[in-house]
N, C-alpha and C positions, 0 to 999 in steps of 0.2 A: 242094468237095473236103473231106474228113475225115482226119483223119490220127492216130495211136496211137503209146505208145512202147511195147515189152516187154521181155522176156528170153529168152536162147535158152538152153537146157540147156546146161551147159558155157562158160557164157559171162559174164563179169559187166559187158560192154559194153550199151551202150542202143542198141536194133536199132526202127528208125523204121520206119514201114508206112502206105501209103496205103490206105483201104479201097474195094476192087473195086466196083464200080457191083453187083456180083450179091448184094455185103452179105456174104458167103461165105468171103471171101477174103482178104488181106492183099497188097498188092501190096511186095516190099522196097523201098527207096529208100537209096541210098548215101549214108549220113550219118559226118560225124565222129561221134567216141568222146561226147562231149556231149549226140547227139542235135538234137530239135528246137531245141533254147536257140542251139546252138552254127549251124543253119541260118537262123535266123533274122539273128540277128548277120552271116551273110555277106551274107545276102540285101540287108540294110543297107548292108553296105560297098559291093558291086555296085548296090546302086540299082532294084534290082529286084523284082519282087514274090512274097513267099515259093512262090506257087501256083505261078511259074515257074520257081523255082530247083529244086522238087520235083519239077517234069513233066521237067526236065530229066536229074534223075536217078533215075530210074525203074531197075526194073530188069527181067531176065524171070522172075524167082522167084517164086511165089503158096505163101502160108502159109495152112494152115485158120485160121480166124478161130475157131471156135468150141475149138478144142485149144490154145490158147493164153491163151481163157476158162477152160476147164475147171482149165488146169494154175497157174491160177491168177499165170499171165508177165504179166500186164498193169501197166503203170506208168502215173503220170499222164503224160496228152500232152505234159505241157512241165517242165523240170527245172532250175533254177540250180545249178551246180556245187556252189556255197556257199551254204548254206539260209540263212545270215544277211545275203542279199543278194536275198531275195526277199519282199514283203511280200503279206500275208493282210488284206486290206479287205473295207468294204462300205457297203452305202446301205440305209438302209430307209425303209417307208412311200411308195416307189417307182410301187405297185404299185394300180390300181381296187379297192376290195375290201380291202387291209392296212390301213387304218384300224380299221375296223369290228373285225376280229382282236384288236389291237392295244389300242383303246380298252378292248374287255373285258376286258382284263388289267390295266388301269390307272385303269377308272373312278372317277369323282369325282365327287357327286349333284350339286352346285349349280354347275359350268360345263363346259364345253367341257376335253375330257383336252388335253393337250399334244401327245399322238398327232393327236388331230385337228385341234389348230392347226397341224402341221407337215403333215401330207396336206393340207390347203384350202391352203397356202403351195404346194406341188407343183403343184395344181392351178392355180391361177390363174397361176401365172409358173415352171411346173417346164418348157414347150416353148416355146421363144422362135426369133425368126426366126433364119437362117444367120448367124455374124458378133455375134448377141445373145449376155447374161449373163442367165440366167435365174436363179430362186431356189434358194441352196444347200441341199442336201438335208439329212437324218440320216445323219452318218459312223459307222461303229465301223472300230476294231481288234481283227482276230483273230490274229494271231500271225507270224513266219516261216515258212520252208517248210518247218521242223522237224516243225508242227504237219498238214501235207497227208499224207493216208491213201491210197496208193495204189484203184482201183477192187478188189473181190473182198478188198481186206482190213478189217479189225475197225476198228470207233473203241472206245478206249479211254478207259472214261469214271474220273476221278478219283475218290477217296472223298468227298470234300469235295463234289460235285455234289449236286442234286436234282431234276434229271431229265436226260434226255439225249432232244433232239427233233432231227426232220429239218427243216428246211428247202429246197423244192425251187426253185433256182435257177438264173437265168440268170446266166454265168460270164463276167467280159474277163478275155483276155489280153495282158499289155501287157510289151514289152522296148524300155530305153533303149539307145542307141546311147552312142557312146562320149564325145559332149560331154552327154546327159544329154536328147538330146530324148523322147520317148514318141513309139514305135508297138506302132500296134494291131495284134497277130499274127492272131485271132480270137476264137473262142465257144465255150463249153461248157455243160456240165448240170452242176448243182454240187448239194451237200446243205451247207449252210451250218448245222450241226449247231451246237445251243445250248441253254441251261439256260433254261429258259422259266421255272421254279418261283421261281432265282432274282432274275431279271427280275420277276418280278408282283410278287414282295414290295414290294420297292422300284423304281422307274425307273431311282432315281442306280445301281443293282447293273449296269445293261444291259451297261455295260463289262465286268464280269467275268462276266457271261452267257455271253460274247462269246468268253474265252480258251478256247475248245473246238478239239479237232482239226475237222477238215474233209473234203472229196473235191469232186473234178472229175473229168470223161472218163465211159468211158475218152476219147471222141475227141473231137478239138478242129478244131472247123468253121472253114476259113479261106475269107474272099469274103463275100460279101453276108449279114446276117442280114434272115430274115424278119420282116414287122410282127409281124406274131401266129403264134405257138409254142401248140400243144396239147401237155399231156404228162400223166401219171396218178403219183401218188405213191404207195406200200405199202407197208405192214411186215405181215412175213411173220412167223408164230407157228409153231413146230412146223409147218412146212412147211404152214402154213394160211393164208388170207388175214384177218389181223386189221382191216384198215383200207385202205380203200383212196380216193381222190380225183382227181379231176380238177384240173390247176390248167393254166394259162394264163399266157404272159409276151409278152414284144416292145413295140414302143414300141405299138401300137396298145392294149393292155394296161395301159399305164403311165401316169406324171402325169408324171414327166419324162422328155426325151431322151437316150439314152444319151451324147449331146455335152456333154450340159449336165452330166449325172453327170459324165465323163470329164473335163470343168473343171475341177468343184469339187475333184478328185481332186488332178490335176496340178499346178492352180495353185500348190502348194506346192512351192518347190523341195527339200524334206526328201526329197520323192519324184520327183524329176529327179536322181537321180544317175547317173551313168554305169554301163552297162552293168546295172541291176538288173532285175530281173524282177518283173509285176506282176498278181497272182491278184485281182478286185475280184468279190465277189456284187453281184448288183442287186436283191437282194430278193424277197419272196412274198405273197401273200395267202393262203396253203394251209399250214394246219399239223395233226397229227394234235391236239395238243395242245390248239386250241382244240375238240377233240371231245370232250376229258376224256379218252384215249388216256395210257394212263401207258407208258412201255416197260419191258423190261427184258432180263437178260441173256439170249442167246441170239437176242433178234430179228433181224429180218434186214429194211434197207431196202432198195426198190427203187423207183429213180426213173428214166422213162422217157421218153422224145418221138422220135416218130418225124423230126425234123428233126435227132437228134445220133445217129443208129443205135442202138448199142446201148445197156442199161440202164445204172446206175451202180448198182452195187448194192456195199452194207457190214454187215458185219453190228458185232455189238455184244458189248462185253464188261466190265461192270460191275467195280469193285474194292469191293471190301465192308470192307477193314479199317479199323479205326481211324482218325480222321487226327489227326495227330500235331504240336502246334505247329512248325513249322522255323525252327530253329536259325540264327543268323546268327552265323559268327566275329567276335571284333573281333582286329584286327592289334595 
């Protein structure tokens, strides 16, 4: 099951939609004013599983799918009322293949990058038996949900940047319940968008590489994910194809388990609080950027796999002016 939130002309409620087996369609489903955030949370209290609380409320109304793309209604599949209760993570070096990316950004002639001592740590203890602690990953922080860019719209890149690159990503979804346990809602296609330029300067910068807006969706896959995800990544020039790739995710893809990611996450009770909402990247091995790929204003990303339906596409809008020391009051 797939599932979407948008908007209806005339309306500034969040209108949830299952998407029709024909890809076509939108099927309504009677949600609170919340949306999916607000079904999930029931589905909680009831004890039962989101996919059934949604088949339950079905409705008979089909909305075009693609007039809803066009007019640009599409929100991200899942929404915290209060953005400052939703955190923006992620894991990297995750992924068969991110090393190698990674180390070229970072190499160092006479040993082994740090990139690669943390990929061979994945590898060798990143998939552990049921019940096991495998080795924790590379964490970052990228922001609240301030920072999430609906699908079909712009990321907005700051002056202070030096570059702006896609990232094409596999996305959890995760909502606490009201003592603070974590469940997993589902999956999405994410663009974990980030200053690459930054980053290669230095390592210790990764963190602020990092504080970039983002995207998910549009739809967010609930039930089983697949081991291995095929999907193509592009940025689009003047309605041209400038670049384009293939990339690959799912645990079959990966060095560690999405469990084990999902540990090292949680185990922190900073992120077990009640009721919060949790957007986590898992990382890539496909960057334009390791093509020497520069972007700029006007591009336009488009990341797709046929296991999330539709693409996630954003395009891009550079700030060019000055950037200006900020000011800090003293009291």
């Amino acid at each position: 099951m797939r599932i979407i939130q948008f908007t209806q002309s005339g309306s500034d409620r969040i209108w949830v939609g299952e998407v029709h087996t024909d890809g076509e369609h939108i099927i309504l489903i009677d949600a609170p004013s919340e949306g999916v955030y607000a079904l999930a949370q029931l589905a909680i209290s009831q004890q039962i599983a989101l996919q059934t609380l949604i088949e339950a409320r079905r409705s008979t109304t089909l909305i075009n799918y693609n007039e809803i793309i066009q007019a640009k209604r599409l929100l991200l599949p899942i929404i915290h009322p209060d953005s400052s209760h939703c955190w923006v993570t992620g894991t990297g070096l995750t992924h068969l293949g991110s090393a190698q990316t990674r180390a070229q950004m970072h190499e160092k002639q006479e040993q082994q990058t740090d990139s690669m001592k943390m990929f061979q740590l994945g590898i060798a203890g990143g998939k552990v038996g049921s019940g096991e602690i495998g080795t924790q990953p590379e964490w970052f922080y990228k922001g609240d949900g301030s920072i999430l860019v609906a699908p079909q719209q712009n990321f907005m890149v700051p002056d202070f940047a030096q570059d702006a690159g896609e990232e094409p990503e596999l996305v959890g979804i995760y909502v606490n319940d009201a003592q603070g346990q974590p469940f997993r809602i589902g999956f999405a296609l994410g663009n974990e968008f980030s200053d690459h330029v930054t980053e290669r300067f230095n390592y210790l910068w990764l963190a602020h590489s990092k504080l970039r807006q983002a995207s998910f969706g549009p739809e967010l896959l609930l039930g089983d994910l697949p081991d291995h995800i095929e999907g193509v990544s592009k940025i689009i020039r003047n309605e041209q194809v400038l670049w384009s790739k293939p990339f690959v995710t799912g645990e079959q893809n990966m060095s560690h388990s999405i469990t084990n990611l999902e540990h090292h996450h949680f185990k922190y009770p900073l992120f077990c609080q009640p009721n919060d909402l949790h957007v986590h990247y898992f990382g890539t091995a496909t960057l334009s950027f390791a093509d020497n790929i520069q972007t700029q204003h006007g591009d336009r990303f488009e990341i797709e796999s046929a296991t999330f339906g539709r693409a996630l596409v954003n395009g891009l809008i550079m700030h060019h002016s000055s950037s200006q020391a900020k000011a800090v009051k003293i009291l």
